[in-house]
C-alpha positions in Angstrom: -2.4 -7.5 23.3 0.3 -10.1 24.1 3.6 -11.2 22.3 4.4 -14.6 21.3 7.9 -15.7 24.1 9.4 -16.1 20.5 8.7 -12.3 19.7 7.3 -13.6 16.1 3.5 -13.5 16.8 1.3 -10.4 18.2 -1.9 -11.3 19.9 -5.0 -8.2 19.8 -8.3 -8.7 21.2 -10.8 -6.6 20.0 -14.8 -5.3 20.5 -16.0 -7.4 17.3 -15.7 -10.6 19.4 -12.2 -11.8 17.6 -8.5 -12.2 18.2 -6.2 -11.6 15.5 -2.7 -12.8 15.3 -0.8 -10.6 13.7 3.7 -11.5 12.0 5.7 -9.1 13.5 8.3 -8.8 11.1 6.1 -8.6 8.3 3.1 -7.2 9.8 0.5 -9.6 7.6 -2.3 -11.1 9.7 -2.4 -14.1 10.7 -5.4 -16.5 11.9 -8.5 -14.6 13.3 -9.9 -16.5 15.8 -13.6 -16.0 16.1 -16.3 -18.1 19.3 -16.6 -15.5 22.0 -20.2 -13.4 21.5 -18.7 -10.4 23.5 -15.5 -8.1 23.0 -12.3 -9.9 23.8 -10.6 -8.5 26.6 -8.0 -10.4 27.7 -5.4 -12.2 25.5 -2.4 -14.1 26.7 0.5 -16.8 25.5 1.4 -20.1 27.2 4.9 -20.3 28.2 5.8 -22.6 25.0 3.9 -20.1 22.6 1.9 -22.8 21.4 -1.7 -21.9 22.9 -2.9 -18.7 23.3 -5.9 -18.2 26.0 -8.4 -15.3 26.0 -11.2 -14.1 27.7 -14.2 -12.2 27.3 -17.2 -10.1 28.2 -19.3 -13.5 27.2 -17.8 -14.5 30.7 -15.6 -17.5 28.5 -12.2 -17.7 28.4 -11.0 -19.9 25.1 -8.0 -22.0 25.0 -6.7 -21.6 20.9 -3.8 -23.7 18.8 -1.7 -21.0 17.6 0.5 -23.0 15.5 -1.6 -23.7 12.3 -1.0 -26.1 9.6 0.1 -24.8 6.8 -2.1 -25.0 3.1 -0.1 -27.8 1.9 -0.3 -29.9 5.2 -4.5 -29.3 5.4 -4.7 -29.9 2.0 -2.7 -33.0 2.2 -5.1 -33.7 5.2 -8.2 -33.2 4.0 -7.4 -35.0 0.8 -6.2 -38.4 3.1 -9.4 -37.7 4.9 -12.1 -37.9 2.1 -9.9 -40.5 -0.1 -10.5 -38.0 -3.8 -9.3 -34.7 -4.9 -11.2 -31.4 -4.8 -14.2 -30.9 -6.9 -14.6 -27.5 -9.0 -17.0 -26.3 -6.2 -14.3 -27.0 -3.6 -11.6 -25.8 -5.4 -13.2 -22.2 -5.8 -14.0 -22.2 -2.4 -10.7 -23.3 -0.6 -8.5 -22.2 -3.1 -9.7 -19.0 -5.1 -7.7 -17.4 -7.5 -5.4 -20.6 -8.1 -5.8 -22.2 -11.4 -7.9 -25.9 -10.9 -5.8 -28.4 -11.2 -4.9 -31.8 -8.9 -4.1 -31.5 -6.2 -4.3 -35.0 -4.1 -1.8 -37.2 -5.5 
């Protein structure tokens, strides 16, 4: 495991073949981060806390983006990327449990 330099973000590797970023004051998880086909064994920050690298038994070691977009920013993205808003299909895909309703305005 491995601590973000800001002390917000806990890194685990595991034997399923994921990482899992964990908040530390709330302890919710964050991202999983699946690719490697073999336990995780190594896990480690970059000095800004930005990237996180790990490596594995699949003899790989993955370079990851730590700091995610939030839902509002990727949906804003992905509706400036396909130019319409969600279809029903989408919509219960990406966003379950919300109530359908525009969202790319």
């Amino acid at each position: 495991m491995a601590i973000s330099p800001d002390g917000r973000t806990l890194a685990t590797s595991s034997d399923d073949d994921t990482v899992r970023l964990w908040d530390v004051a709330t302890g919710e998880v964050r991202p999983t981060f699946t690719g490697h086909t073999g336990p995780v064994y190594a896990v480690a920050f970059g000095p800004d806390g930005r990237t996180l690298a790990t490596g594995s038994w699949d003899k790989t070691v993955r370079l990851w983006d730590v700091n995610l977009p939030t839902p509002s920013e990727t949906i804003r993205h992905i509706c400036q990327a396909v130019h319409r808003d969600f279809t029903a299909e989408e919509w219960s895909l990406y966003l379950p449990g919300r109530e359908l309703s525009p969202v790319c305005a």
